[in-house]
Each structure stands twice: as structure tokens, then as C-alpha cells.
C-alpha positions in Angstrom: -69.0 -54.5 15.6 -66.1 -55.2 18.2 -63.4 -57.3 17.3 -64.7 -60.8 18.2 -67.2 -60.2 16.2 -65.2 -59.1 13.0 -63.0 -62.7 13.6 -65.8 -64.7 14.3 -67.2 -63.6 10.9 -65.1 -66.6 9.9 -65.8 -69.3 12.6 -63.8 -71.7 14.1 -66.2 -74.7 13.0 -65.7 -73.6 9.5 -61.9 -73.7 9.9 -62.5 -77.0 11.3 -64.5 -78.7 8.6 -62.5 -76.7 5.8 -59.1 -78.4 7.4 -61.0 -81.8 7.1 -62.4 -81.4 3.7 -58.6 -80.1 2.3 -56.6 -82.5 4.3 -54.4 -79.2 5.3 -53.8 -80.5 8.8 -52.7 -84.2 8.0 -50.4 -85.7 10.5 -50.1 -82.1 11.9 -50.2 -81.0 15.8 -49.0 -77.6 16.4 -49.3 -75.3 13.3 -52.9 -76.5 12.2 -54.2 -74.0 9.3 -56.6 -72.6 11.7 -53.6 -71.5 14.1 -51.2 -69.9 11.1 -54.0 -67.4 10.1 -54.8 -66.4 14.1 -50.7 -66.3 14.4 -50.3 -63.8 11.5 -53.6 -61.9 12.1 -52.3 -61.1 15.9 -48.2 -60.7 14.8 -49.9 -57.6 12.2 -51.5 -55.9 14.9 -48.9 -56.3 17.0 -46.0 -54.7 14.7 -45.5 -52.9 11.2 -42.6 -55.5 10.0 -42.5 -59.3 11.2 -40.4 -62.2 10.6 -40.4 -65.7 11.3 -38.3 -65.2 14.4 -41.2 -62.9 15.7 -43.9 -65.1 14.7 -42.0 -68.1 17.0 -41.9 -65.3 19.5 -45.6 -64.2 19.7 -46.6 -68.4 19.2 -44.4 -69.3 22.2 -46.3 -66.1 24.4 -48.8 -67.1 26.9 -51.1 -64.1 25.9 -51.7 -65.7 22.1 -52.1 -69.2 23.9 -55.2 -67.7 26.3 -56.4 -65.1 23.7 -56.9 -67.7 21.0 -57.4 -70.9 23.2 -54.3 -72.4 21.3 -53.0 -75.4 23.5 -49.5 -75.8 25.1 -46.5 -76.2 23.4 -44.0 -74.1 22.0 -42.2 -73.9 18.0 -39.0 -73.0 16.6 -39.3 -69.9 13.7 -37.9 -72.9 11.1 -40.5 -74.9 11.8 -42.9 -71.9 10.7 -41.0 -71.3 7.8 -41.2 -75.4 6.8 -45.1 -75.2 6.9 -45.7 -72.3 5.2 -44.2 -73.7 2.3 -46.1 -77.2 2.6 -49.1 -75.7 3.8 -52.0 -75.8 0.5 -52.5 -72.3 0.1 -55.9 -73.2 -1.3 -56.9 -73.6 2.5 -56.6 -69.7 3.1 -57.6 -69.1 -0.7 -61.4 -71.0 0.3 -61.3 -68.9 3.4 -60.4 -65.8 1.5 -63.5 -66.8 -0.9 -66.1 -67.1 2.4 -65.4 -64.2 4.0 -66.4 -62.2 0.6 -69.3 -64.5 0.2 -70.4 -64.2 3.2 -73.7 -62.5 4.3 -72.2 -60.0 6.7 -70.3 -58.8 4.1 -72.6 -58.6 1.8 -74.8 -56.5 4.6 -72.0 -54.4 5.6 -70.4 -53.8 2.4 -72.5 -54.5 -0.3 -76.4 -53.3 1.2 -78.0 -51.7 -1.6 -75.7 -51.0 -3.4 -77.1 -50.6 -7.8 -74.0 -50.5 -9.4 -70.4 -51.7 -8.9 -67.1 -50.0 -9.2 -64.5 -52.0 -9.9 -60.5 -50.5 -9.2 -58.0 -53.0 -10.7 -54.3 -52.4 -10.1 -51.4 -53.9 -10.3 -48.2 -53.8 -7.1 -44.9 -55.2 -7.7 -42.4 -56.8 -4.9 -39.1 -57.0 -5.7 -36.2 -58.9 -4.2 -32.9 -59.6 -5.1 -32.4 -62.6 -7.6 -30.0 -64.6 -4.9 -33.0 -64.7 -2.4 -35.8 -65.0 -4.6 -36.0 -68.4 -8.0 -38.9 -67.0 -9.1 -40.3 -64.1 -10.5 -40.1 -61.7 -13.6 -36.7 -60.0 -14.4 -36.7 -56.1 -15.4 -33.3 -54.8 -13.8 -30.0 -57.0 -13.4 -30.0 -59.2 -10.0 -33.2 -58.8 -9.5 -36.6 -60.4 -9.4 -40.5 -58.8 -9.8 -43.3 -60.6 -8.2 -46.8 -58.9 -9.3 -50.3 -58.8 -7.6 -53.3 -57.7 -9.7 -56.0 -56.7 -7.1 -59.3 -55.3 -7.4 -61.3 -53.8 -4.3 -64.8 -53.0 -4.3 -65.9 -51.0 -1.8 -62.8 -50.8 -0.1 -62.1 -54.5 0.7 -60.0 -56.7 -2.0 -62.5 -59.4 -3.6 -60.6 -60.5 -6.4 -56.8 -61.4 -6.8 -54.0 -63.1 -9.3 -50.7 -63.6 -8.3 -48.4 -62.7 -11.5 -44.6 -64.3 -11.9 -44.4 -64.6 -15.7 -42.4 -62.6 -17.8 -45.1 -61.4 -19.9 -46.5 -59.6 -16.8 -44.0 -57.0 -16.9 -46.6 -55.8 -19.0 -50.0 -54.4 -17.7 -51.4 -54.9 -21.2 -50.8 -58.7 -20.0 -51.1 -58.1 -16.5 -54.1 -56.2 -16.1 -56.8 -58.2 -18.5 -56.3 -61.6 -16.4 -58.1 -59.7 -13.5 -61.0 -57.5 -15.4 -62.3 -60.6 -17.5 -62.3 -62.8 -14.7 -65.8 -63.1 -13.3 -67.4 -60.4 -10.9 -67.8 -61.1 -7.5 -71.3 -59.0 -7.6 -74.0 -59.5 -10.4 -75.6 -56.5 -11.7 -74.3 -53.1 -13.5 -70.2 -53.6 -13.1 -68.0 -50.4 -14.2 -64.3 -51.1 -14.5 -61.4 -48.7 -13.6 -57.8 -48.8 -14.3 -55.0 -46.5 -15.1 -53.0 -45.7 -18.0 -50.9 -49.1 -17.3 -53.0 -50.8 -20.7 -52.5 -48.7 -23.8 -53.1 -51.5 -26.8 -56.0 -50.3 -28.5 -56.4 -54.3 -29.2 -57.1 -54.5 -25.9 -59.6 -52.0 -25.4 -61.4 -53.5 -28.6 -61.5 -57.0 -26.2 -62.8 -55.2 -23.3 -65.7 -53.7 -25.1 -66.5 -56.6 -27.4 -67.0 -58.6 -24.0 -69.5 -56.0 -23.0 -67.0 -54.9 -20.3 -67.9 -51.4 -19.1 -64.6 -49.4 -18.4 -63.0 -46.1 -17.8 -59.2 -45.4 -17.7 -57.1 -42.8 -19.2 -55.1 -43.1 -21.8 -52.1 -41.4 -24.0 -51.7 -40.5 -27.3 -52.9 -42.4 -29.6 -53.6 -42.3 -33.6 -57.7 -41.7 -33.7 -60.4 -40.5 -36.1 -63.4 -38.3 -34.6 -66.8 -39.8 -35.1 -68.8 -37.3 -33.5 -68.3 -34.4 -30.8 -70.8 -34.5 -28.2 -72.2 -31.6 -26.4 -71.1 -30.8 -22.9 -73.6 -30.0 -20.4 -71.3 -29.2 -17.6 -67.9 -28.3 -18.3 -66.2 -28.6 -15.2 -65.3 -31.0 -12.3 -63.6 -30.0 -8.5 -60.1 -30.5 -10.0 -61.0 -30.5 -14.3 -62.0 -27.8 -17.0 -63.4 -30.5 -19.7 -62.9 -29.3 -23.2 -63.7 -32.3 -25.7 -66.4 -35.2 -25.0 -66.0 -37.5 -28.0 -67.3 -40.3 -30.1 -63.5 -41.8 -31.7 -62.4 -44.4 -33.3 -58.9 -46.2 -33.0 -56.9 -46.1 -36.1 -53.9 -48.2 -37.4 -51.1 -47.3 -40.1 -53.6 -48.6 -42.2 -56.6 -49.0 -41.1 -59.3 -47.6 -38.9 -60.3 -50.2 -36.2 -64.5 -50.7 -36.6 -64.9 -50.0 -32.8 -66.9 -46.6 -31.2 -65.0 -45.6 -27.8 -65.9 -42.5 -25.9 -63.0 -39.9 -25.8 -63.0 -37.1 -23.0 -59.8 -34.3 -22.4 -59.9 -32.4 -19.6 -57.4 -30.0 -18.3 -56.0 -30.0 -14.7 -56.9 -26.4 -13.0 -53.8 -26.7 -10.9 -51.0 -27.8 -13.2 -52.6 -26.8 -16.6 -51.7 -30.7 -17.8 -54.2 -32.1 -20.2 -55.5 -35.7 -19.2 -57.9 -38.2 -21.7 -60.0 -40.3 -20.3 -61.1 -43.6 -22.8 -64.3 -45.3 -21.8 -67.3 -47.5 -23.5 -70.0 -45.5 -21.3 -72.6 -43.6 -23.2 -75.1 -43.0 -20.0 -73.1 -40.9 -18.2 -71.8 -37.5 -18.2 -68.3 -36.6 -19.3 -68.5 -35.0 -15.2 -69.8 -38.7 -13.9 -67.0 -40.9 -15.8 -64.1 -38.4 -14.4 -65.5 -38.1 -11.3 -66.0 -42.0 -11.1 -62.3 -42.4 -12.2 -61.2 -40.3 -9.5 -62.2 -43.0 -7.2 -60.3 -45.0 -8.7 -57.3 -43.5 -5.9 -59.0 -45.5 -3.6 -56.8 -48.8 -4.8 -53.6 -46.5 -4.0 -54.5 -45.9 -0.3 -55.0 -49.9 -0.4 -52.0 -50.9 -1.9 -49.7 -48.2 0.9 -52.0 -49.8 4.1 -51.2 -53.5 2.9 -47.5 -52.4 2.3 -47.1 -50.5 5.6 -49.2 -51.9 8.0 -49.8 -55.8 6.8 -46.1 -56.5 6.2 -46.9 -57.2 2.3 -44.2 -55.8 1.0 -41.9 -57.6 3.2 -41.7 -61.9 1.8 -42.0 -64.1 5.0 -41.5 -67.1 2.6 -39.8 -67.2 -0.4 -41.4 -70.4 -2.0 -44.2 -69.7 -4.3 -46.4 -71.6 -2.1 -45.4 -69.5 1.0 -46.0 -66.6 -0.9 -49.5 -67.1 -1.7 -50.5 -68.5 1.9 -49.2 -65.2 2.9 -51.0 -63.2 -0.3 -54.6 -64.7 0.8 -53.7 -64.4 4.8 -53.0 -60.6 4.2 -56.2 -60.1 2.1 -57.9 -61.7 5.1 -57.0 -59.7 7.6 -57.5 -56.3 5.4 -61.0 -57.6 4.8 -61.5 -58.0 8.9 -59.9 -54.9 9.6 -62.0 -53.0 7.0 -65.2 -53.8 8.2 -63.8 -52.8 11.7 -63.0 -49.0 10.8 -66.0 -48.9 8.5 -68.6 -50.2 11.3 -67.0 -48.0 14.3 -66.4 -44.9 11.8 -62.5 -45.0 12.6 -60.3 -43.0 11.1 -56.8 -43.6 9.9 -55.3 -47.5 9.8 -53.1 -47.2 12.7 -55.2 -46.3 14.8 -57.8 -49.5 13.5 -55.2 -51.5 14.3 -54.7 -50.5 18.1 -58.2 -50.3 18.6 -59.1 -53.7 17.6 -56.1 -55.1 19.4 -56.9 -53.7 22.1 -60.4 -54.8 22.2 -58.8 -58.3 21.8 -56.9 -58.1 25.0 -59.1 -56.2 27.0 -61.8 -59.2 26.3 -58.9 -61.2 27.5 -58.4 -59.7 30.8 -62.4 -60.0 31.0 -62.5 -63.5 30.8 -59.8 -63.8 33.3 -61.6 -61.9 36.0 -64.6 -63.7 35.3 -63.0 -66.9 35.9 -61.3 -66.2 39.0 -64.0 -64.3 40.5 -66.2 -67.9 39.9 -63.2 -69.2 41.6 -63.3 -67.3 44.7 -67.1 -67.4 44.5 -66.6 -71.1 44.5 -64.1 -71.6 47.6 -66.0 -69.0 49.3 -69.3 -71.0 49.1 -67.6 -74.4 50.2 -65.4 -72.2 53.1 -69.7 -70.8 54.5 -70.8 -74.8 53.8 -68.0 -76.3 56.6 -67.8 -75.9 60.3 -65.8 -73.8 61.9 -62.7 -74.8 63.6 -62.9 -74.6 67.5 
């Protein structure tokens, strides 16, 4: 798929009858919702870090104007600022919701695929507490703002924003995103990493028939069973227990079966246990599927180095969910680009489908001026000549 394509996944008549349905663009004449998320989609391919003054910069170009058939007339980077903090971020949070609804997705991404993997992580931005109201407080003069994500398949479909003081905590962190309702129906398996370690919590999970695996570290258990192992060994592990355990307090035993499996790494000799519900796969299959989970790392760097995430355009909790759901957006649109023309590396995505942007761009322009010329030329052959 080329890049018009990808964008027009998400049509401009949508955009249109989603900004009548929300009211987003009330009394509004320049930055309609419409033209905020084509603004920050084209400032992110343009450059790693931007600010408002660059967004006023690339609004006020002629080349955004043609490329995305945004009408004259120009904007201060204030004014930017303003409406990202007035705009309803539910605007970009419906178009967020489309997009991984929508059939080409589902086509793409989704096309037969019998069970889903779920990676669930949490990514913290911090700022200093003069610039920043908001957030959760670990370290002296300064604030925490938390993101629980979880990608499927490479592309986010599923998102909290976190500013509580609880959420220091991924015990508390980390559940509001698993229990919250699958984007795909059919067998779901969860991963996370060591970040939840109350065995309360795990007890939750399974009760709500939530299929998980994570790792997890020590912890007071009682052995139930030792299962046999069929294969003993992965690329990177040397498995040496597969278990049946149960969880037990100071006093107590919790009444709750969990499958326990310890590995040891080849390389650094460093014993890792892996905590899961599954009984239908392997003690090879559940680590295996766990390494997988690395894929939500490689996420979390190419939102943070490439989509500016990391960097708050807007400080305003408003602000900083319009910008939460437009950088999703654009990691969805870029993903299916590098999936569907086998690209490797983001970087290089992001040139590529910017420069399939323009290149359309200087297209169009020939075509209209060589209808131009065509035209003129036609009237110039229709008159008489001059004596």
C-alpha cells in the first residue's frame, strides 16, 4: 500500500461527519480537528523532536497547504497550543477506535489469525513539577505521567492514560489495561513482565478466566505437582522445573493452581520463573511466547524516538491525551506501511512514506499544468493567425 492509501484508511468524509457529530469544530476556521491530526502526522515525518513553534512553521508552508488541500491562511504556534488544550480529545480517541476497527486492519493485521497475544506495558514521562500540575510524584520536583499500552500484532489497540498516585504501582497500573475488554474475540493470551508481583492479583486474573504469562520473583509457594518435561530446552533457556504451585501466605495457602516454570539463561547462568494459568502448552511454548513479549519494548523506543512521545507538546491533561491518541494514530498508519512494503527499520518507514507523499504532490502539479498548457495550446490552434 503507498502512502495515500495508508491515510485514506481514515477518510476525510469520516473526519467530517465525526467533527459534526462531536461538535469539535464549533465556531472554528483554521485548526478544524481534521487539520491538527494531518499537521502532526506530516511535522513526525518531517523531524524526530517538534514543538509548537515548528508546528506554526510547517502549518504556515505552502507544501502542507497543497499536500493536504488545507486552505489559505496562516497561525501563530499559541494559537496551536490554545486548541490543543480545548480541543475534545475524544475526537481523536473515536478516530483512534476506527482505525482498529476498521476492515483493512482487520485484513492486514488481523487475517487469520486463531489466537491473540496480548503485550501490556507500562512507559512513564516525566517532567519537572514547575512545568507539569499533574501527575504522580516518586522523586522530589518532579512529576510521572504513565501510559499502559497493549499492541497486538505490532500496532497499539488498547490504551489508559495513568496520573494517579496509586499508579506508581504496576500492581495498580497494569490490571486497568488486562481486564478491560479485548479488541479481538476468540482465544486471548496475556503478557506482562515482572512489574505485578501480588499474588492477589494473579488469583484476579485467573478467577476472570484471564489467560496470562509473566515472570515473576520469589515468592512463598507450596508444590502441587511436578510435571514432566518433554523438551528441556529453548534458543536462549535450559528449563529445569515445570510446575503445578500454589501461592501461600504467613498463614495460609491461597486455594488457587498456577503453573510455575524455572529456566536458566545459557548465557548468564541467571535463573528466570515464569508464572502462568496455561495448561495446553509446553513449558517451551509459554517461554517462547513470553519472549515476544520484547516486541512492546521496540514499541515503546519508536514512539519515544521517532513520534516525539516522550517530548509533552501540551501540558494540560486534555493536550496530553489529544497528543496520546494522535501518536497512536500515526504508529498504526505507519505500521501497516513497513508491514505491507516489507520495510525494514522505522527511519527509513518514515522517509519512504514521506516521500511518497511529496512525490504524489509534484505529480499532481504536473498533471495540472500540463492540462494547462494542453488547454491554451488547444485555444492558441482554434484562433487565426495574426497577419
Amino acid at each position: 500500500m503507498n502512502a495515500h492509501e495508508i491515510i485514506n484508511i481514515i477518510p476525510d468524509k469520516f473526519l467530517d461527519n465525526l467533527a459534526v457529530k462531536t461538535n469539535v469544530d464549533c465556531f472554528v476556521k483554521k485548526l478544524k480537528g481534521k487539520i491538527i491530526f494531518k499537521l502532526f502526522l506530516y511535522a513526525v515525518l518531517n523531524c524526530k523532536t517538534i514543538s509548537l513553534r515548528i508546528l506554526e512553521t510547517i502549518f504556515n508552508s505552502e507544501k502542507f497547504k497543497l499536500l493536504f488541500n488545507i486552505e489559505e491562511s496562516t497561525i501563530k504556534h499559541s494559537g496551536i497550543g490554545m486548541r490543543l488544550t480545548s480541543i475534545d480529545y475524544h475526537y481523536f480517541e473515536k478516530i483512534f477506535e476506527y482505525l482498529i476497527h476498521s476492515k483493512t486492519i482487520d485484513e492486514i493485521i488481523f487475517s487469520n489469525q486463531k489466537v491473540n497475544i496480548r503485550k501490556i506495558d507500562s512507559t512513564v514521562v516525566t517532567l519537572s513539577s514547575k512545568l507539569l500540575k499533574i501527575g504522580m510524584e516518586q522523586n522530589p520536583g518532579r512529576k510521572n505521567l504513565k501510559y499502559t499500552i497493549e499492541i497486538n500484532q505490532g500496532i497499539p489497540v488498547n490504551l489508559i492514560f495513568l496520573k494517579d498516585q496509586k499508579y506508581l504501582s504496576e500492581d495498580e497500573a497494569l490490571p486497568e489495561l488486562i481486564k478491560k475488554k479485548v479488541v479481538k474475540s476468540g482465544l486471548n493470551i496475556t503478557l506482562f513482565d515482572r512489574g505485578i508481583q501480588r499474588r492477589r492479583t494473579f488469583v484476579e486474573l485467573a478467577q476472570d478466566n484471564i489467560h496470562f504469562i509473566s515472570r515473576i520473583t520469589s515468592q512463598k509457594y507450596t508444590v502441587v505437582k511436578n510435571l514432566p518435561l518433554k523438551e528441556k530446552s529453548t534458543a536462549t533457556l535450559k528449563i529445569v522445573f515445570d510446575q503445578i504451585i500454589k501461592f501461600q501466605n504467613e498463614a495460609e495457602i491461597i486455594d488457587q493452581e498456577f503453573r510455575l516454570i524455572i529456566g536458566i539463561n545459557k548465557e548468564s547462568k541467571q535463573k528466570i520463573s515464569f508464572i502462568t494459568n496455561i495448561h495446553f502448552l509446553s513449558a517451551v511454548e509459554i517461554t517462547n511466547l513470553y519472549l515476544s513479549r520484547w516486541e512492546i519494548e521496540i514499541f515503546f523506543r519508536f514512539i519515544k524516538q521517532e513520534l516525539n512521545f516522550s517530548h509533552l507538546l501540551n501540558r494540560s491533561e486534555n493536550g496530553i491525551k489529544v497528543l496520546m491518541y494522535l501518536t497512536m494514530i500515526t504508529a498504526i498508519l505507519l505500521t501497516i506501511y513497513k508491514k505491507t512494503n516489507r520495510i525494514i527499520g522505522w527511519t527509513v518507514t518514515k522517509l519512504k512514506f514521506l516521500n511518497e507523499l511529496e512525490i504524489d504532490l509534484m505529480h499532481n502539479w504536473h498533471l495540472e499544468l500540463s492540462s494547462l498548457f494542453s488547454h491554451l495550446n488547444n485555444r492558441l490552434l482554434a484562433c487565426p493567425s495574426d497577419p
